[in-house]
N, C-alpha and C positions, 0 to 999 in steps of 0.2 A: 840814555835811552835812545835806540834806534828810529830813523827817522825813515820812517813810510809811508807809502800812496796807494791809496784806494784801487782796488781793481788789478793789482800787479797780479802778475800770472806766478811767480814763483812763492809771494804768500799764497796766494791762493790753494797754490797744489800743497806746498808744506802746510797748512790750518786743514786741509783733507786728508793727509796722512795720520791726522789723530783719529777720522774716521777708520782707518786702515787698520791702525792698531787696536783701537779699543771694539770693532765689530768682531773679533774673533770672539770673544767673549758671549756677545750676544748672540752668536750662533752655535759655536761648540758645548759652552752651559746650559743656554737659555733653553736652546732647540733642538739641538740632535744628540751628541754622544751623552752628557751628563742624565738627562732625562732619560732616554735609553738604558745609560747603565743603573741610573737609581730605582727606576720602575723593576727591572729585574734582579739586583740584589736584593729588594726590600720587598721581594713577593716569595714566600713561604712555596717552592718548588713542589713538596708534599702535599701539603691540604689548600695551594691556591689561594691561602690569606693575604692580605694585602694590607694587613694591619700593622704598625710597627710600635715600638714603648720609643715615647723619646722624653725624657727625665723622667720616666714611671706614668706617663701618661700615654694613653692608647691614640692614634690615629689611623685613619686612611690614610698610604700611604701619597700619594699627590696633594690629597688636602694637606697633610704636613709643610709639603715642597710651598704650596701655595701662600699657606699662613705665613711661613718662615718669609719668604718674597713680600709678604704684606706688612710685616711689622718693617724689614729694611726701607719700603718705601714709604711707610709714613714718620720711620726717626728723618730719612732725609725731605721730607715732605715739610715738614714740623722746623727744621734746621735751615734749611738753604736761604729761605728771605735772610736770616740774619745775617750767615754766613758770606751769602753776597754779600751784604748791604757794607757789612766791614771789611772784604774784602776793596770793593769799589773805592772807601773813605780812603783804606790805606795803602792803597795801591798792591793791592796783593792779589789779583784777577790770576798771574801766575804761578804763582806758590802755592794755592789751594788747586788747581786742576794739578799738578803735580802731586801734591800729596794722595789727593781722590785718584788719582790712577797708580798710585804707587800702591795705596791698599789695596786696590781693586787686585793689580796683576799676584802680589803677593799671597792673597787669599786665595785667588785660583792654583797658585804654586802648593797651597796647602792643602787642595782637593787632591795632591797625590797620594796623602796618605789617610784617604777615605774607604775606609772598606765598611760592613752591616756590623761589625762590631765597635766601629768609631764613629758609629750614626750620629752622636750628639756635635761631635768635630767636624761631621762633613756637613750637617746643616750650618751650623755659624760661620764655618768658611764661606761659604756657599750664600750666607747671607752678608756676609763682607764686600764680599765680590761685588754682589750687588750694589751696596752702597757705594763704592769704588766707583763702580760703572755709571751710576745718576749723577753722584758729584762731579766726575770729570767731562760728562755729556753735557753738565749743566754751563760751567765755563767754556768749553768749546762753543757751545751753540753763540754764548753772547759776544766773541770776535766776528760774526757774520755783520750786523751792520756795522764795524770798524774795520772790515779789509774790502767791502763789496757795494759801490752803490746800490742805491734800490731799484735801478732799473734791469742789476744783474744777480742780484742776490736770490730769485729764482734758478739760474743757470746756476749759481755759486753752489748754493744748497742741495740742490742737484748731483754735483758735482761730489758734491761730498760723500752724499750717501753712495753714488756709485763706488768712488774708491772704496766705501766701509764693505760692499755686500762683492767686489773684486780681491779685497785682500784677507777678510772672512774665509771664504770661497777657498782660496788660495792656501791657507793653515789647515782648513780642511780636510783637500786633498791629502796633503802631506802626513795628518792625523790618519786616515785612511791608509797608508802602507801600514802602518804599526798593525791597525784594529784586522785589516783584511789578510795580511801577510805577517803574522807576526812570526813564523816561522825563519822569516828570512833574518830573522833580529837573535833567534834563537830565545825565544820568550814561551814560555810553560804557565806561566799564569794568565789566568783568562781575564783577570779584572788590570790586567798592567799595563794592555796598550791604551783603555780607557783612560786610566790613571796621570798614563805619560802624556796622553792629550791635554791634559785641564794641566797638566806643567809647560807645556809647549806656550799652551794659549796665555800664559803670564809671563814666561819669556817675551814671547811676540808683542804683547804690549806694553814692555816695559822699552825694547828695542827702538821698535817705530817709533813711539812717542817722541824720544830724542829729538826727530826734527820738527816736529813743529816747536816744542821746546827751545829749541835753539834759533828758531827765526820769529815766532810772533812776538808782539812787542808785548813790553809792562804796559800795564796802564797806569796812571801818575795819580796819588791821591787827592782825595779832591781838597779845592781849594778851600784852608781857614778851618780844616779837622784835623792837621798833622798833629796837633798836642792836647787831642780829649782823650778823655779816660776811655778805655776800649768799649764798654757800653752806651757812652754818650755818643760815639760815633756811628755804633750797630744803629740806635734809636733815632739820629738826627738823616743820616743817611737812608733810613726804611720810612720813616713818617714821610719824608722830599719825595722820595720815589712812589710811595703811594699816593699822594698828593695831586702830583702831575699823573699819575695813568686814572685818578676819580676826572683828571680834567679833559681825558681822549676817549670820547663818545665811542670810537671803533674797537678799541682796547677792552672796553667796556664789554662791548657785545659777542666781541669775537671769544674769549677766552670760558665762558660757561658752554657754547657750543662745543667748543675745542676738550672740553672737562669731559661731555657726554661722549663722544663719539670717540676719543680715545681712551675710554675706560673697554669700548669693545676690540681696539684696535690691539692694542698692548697685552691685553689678556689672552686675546684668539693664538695670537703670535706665541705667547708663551705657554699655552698648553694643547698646541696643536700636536705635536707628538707624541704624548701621555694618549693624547684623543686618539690618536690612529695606533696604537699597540692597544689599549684595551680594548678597545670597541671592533678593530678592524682584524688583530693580530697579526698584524702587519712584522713581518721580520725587522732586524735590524738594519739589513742592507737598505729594504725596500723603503724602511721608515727612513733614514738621513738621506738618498737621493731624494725623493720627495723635497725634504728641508730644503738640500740643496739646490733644487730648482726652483723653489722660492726665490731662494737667495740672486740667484743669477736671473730669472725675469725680473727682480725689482730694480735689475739696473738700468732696464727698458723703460720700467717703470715710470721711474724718477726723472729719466729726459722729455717722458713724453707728456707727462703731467705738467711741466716746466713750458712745453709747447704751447699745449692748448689754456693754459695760464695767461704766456702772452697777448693768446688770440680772443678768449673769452673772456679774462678776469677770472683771479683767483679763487673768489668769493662762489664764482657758478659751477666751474671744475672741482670745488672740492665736495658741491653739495650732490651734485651726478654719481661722485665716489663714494660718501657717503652713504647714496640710496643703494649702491649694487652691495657695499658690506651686509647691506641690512638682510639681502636677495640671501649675502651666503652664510649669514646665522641661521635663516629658515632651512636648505638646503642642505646643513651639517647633520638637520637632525633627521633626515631622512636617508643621510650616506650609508649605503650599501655592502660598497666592496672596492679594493684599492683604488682600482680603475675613478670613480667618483675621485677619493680621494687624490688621483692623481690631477684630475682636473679641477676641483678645489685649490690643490697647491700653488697651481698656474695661475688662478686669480685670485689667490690672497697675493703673490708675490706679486703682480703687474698692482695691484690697488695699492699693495704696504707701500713699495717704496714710491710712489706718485704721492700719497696723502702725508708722509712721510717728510718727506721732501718740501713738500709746497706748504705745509701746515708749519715748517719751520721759516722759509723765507716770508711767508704771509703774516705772519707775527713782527718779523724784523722787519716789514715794510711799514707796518702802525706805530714804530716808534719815530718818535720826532730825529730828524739829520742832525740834529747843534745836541743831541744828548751825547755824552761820554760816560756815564755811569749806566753801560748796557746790562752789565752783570746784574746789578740789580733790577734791573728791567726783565729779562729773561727770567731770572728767578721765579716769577708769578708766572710765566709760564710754564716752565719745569714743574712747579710747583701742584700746578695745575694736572698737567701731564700725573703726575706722581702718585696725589689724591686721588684720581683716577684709577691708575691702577690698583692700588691698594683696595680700594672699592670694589673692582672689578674680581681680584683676586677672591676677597672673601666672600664677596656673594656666589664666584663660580663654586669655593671650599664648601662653602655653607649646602647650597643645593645639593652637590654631589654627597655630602655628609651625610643629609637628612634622606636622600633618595638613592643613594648609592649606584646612579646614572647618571654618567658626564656627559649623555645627549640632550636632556635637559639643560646642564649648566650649559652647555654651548646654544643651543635655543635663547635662554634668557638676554644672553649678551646683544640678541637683535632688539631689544628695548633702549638698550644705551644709546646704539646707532637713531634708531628715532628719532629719541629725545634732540641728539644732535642735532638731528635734519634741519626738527623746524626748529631751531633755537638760530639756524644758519640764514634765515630768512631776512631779519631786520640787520643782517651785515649787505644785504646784497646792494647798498646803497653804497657803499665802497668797493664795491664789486672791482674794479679798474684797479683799484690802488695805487693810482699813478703820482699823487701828490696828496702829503698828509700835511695836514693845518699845525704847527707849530702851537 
């Protein structure tokens, strides 16, 4: 096992290079070209339906997307406690982020041969992907307090996401010669550069990965479980770790806040572009630079959040962030015309990646310094995160189902944020986070 020290600058940048890789994902599926091209394959060019049959059952086309997004995050929502818990016992922290991102890129490599007549293959890839994507975010997030004291794991966190929404960005562009210039490839089909994007983006992350792969360390199983039966371990290692977080009052507090207000956070993100073609009819171009300037202010984002962290405490910057989310659920449902949404996108993207950012080292700052079984620690908060969105998904499906108006669903999503708000209140007693009680 490799012997390393806290705060090195070269883990650090190599444990952000898995931001690097696996953020392409989250912006070329999640947010711009995939959404894009399934909204308009799956809309009836003749009569304007928007309906599709997926195994003989009729949907809203988005409601489908959504649902499908919602069962993947509650199989991994439902799995991951345990899946850490055994990974921690038996030292396997790296062998499962690798597998979860080996599915994840593969699955995206399988969206290239999605077209309206393999609608059922391009949802299950498509929902593969996903779970790729949470499992492998879930063990990255938990090397954060094992490379980074807690007086830097704000900057570290930071850090990370900057690289994710820099090297996103970056696959982007590059997705962008095919889709804008496909002539110069000599490409006649119209659905191929899309195509060839969601294959680019499983390359790229299977690529990147490599190094943090090859520099973060195992973690060592824990002591006096190496020879239990594999469920005595899931069970002895998950009872321990809940145990001790029933015993950290902030842990306690902080993680039901964190449930409400990223059921709006996660959801906004993920069907802001659905929102701006139907509702706006925003072109293709117009819709992914939008995205893309999300992308690129949240790297502003995530520094400056990290700043005023420092200087306030975390606990009071996030709840500030919090209340302006809540400003831009009311706001969505009054957007007009691109322009709105142009300036919507510049602060969703300056809020995502700050709360983004700081809701992940503010987590890793309430865990005790002598723990080593992080993975299962973090678990409850992915897990967290997870439930969340799944929630979030189906109440956005549901509304727009019943009312066939996604300015509504996005309205609703400002109750989540609330809920947050004041649930943020009885943490502000750790507001500082300078030193957590063992």
């Amino acid at each position: 096992m490799k012997i390393f020290k806290k705060n090195d600058k070269r883990l650090i940048r190599s444990w952000s290079m898995f931001d690097w890789a696996n953020s392409a994902y989250n912006l070329v599926i999640n947010s711009t070209i995939f959404p894009v091209y399934y909204t308009t394959i799956t809309k009836n060019a003749e009569t304007g339906s928007t309906t599709v049959s997926f195994f003989g059952f009729e949907f809203v086309n988005t409601a489908l997307s959504n649902f499908a997004l919602s069962v993947s995050y509650l199989i991994m929502a439902l799995s991951l406690p345990f899946i850490s818990a055994y990974s921690d016992a038996a030292g396997k922290r790296k062998f499962f982020m690798k597998l979860f991102t080996y599915l994840g890129a593969f699955a995206c490599m399988g969206l290239f041969f999605f077209k309206i007549d393999t609608l059922e293959w391009g949802i299950i890839c498509f929902s593969l992907a996903a779970m790729g994507y949470i499992g492998g975010v879930a063990f990255n997030n938990s090397y954060l307090p094992i490379i980074a004291t807690p007086d830097q794991q704000d900057r570290v966190s930071a850090q990370g996401f900057a690289y994710g929404y820099v090297g996103c960005v970056t696959l982007q562009i590059i997705c962008f010669v095919f889709i804008f210039k496909p002539e110069w490839f000599g490409i006649t089909d119209p659905s191929l550069p899309a195509r060839l994007s969601f294959l680019l983006v499983g390359l790229w992350w299977v690529l990147f990965s490599q190094i943090p792969f090859r520099f973060l360390p195992r973690n060592r199983p824990s002591v006096g479980k190496e020879r239990m039966p594999f469920f005595q371990k899931v069970k002895t290692e998950f009872t321990g770790v809940l145990a001790q977080i029933k015993q950290i009052p902030a842990i306690k507090k902080f993680l039901p806040a964190y449930f409400f207000y990223a059921m709006g956070i996660q959801t906004l993100v993920i069907v802001a572009a659905a929102f701006g073609q139907k509702e706006l009819n925003l072109g293709a171009d117009k819709l992914i630079a939008s995205i893309l300037l999300i992308q690129i202010v949240a790297i502003g984002g995530a520094y400056i959040m990290s700043v005023f962290a420092k200087k306030f405490g975390n606990i009071k910057v996030l709840m500030v962030v919090v209340f302006l989310w809540i400003l831009i659920c009311g706001a969505s449902y009054f957007m007009a015309n691109e322009y709105h949404f142009y300036m919507m996108a510049f602060m969703v993207g300056l809020l995502m990646g700050g709360i983004q950012s700081l809701s992940r080292s503010t987590y890793s700052k309430l865990i005790p310094t002598d723990i080593e079984d992080t993975t299962s620690f973090f678990s409850f908060y992915d897990v967290a995160e997870k439930f969340a969105i799944v929630i979030g998904l189906l109440s956005f499906g549901i509304i727009e189902q019943i009312t066939n108006n996604i300015r509504y669903s996005a309205l609703s999503l400002g109750v989540f944020f609330l809920i947050g708000f004041f649930l943020l209140f009885p943490v502000l007693k750790f507001n500082k986070l300078q030193i957590i009680k063992k």
